[in-house]
N, C-alpha and C positions, 0 to 999 in steps of 0.2 A: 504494500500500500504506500503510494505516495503522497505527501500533504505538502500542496503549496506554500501554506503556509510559512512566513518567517524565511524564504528563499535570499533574501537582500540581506538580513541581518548580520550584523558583524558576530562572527564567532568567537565571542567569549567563553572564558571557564565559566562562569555563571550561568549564560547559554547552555552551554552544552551538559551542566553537570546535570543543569535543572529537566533537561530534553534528556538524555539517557534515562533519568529517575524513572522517566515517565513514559519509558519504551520507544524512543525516538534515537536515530540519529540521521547525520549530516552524509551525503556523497554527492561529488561534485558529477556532472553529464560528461567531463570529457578532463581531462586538464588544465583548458583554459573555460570549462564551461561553468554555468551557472551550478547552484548547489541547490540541492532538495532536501528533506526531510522524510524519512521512512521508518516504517513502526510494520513489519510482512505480517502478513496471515495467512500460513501458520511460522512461526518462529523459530528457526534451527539454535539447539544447545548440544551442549558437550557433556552427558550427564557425570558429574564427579564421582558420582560412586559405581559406573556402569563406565567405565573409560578403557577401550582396551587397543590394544597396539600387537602388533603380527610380532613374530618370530625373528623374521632379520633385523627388527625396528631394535627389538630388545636387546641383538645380542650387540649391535652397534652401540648402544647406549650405553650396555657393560663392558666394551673394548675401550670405553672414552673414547670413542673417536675427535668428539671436538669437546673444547671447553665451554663452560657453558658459564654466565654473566648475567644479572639484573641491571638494568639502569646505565651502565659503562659508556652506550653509544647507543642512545636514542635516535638523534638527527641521524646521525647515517642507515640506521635500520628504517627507518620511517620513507627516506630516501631510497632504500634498495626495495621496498614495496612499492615504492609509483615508478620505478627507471623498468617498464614497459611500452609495450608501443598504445598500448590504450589502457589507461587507467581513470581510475575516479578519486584519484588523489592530487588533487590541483596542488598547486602553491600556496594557497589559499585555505587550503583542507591543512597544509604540513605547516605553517604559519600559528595555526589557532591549534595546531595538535603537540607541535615543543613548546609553545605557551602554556599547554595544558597539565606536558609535560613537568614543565617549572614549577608549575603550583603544586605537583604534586598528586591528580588524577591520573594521568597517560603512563605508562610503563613499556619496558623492553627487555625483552628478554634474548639474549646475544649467542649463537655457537660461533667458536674461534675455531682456528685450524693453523698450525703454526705461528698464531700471529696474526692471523687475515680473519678480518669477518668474515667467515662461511656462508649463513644465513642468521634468520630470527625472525623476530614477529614482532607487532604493538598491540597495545589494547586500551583501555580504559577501565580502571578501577575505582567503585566506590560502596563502602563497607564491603557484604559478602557478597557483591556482584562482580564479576570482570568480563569486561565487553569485548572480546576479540574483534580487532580489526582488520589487520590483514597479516602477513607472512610471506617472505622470501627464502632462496636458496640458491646461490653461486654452487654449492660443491653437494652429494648426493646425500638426501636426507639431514643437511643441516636445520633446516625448518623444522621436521618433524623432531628431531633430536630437543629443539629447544620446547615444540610443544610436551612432550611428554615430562620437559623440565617445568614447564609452568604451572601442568596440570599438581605435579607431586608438591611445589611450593604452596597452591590453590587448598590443598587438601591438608597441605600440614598449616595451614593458617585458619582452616575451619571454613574458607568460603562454603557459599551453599549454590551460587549461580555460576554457567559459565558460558554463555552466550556465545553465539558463533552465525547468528543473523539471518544466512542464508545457509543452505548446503547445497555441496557439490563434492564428487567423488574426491575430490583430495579430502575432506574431513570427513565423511561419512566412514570412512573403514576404523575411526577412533569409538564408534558408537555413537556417531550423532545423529539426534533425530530432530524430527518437528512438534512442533504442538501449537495446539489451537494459543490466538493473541490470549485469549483473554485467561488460560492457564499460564501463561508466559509472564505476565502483567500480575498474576497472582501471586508466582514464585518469586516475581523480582521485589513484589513488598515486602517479601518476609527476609529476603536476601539484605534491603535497606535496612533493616532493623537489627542486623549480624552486629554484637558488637565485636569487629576482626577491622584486619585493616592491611593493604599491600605488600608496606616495607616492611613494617616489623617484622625477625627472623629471617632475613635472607637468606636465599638459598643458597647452600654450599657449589662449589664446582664440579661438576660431574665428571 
């Protein structure tokens, strides 16, 4: 579902934390296009306690093949998510999302490889909800390496939400599914009410 709504509006933290609360965010039509607002029905999540990952996923994660980092290099992980040829990550979206970052809502989660950002993901954190937003990979399974690193931080911090907006066959095989808006909207209040929270406990290095 699309809502025209608020399309012009400058994307503030306040904006935005107040628009997530309430099952909404922000994607822009192109890179340099305008931005919209959407809330789908039905809502794809990552359930936290139904999260499962295949056999080669695991055994890489137990070879450490990359290192794995909260927070370290947001801007560039945010960056390596819109350096496609068609994305909905304007300048404009990454603008109001390291601002986001700043304050303390937006997060990143990094796999290294030698030294070199591999992949990672962003998302958006507030109490026991975390809004997945998008994810990259230069090198194989760097992305999924850091998701399975975010889910286990998610879990040992007691989140209850883990949104993932849309699905398509890159998350689906973690056990994500859909559910109707208004069960989505129901889990995210109680999720608001977690008292938990991002940074505290950082997650070790994998």
């Amino acid at each position: 579902m699309r809502d025209h709504r608020g399309t012009h509006a400058q994307l503030t933290t306040k904006l935005l934390v107040e628009a997530y609360s309430n099952g909404y965010f922000p994607m822009a039509d192109s890179r340099n296009g305008p931005i919209w607002w959407y809330s789908p029905d039905p809502r794809a999540v990552i359930p936290l306690d139904g999260f499962t990952i295949s056999r080669s996923l695991r055994q890489r994660v137990r070879k450490r093949t990359y290192e794995i980092s909260i927070d370290t290099a947001f801007e560039e992980v945010i960056h390596g998510c819109a350096a496609r040829e068609e994305t909905w990550i304007s300048d404009e979206i990454i603008r109001a999302y390291v601002t986001l970052h700043r304050d303390g809502y937006a997060h990143s989660v990094e796999s290294w490889c030698e030294g070199t950002l591999a992949g990672g993901l962003y998302g958006v954190s507030i109490r026991g909800a975390f809004f997945g937003e998008s994810m990259f990979s230069r090198q194989t399974d760097a992305s999924k390496v850091a998701l399975v690193a975010l889910v286990e931080h998610l879990q040992k911090r007691q989140f209850i939400l883990l949104d993932s907006q849309f699905i398509n066959d890159h998350i689906r095989q973690f056990g994500t599914r859909e559910i109707p808006r208004v069960e989505y909207l129901r889990q995210l209040r109680v999720a608001l009410k977690a008292e938990t929270n991002f940074a505290a406990g950082m997650l070790e290095e994998q």
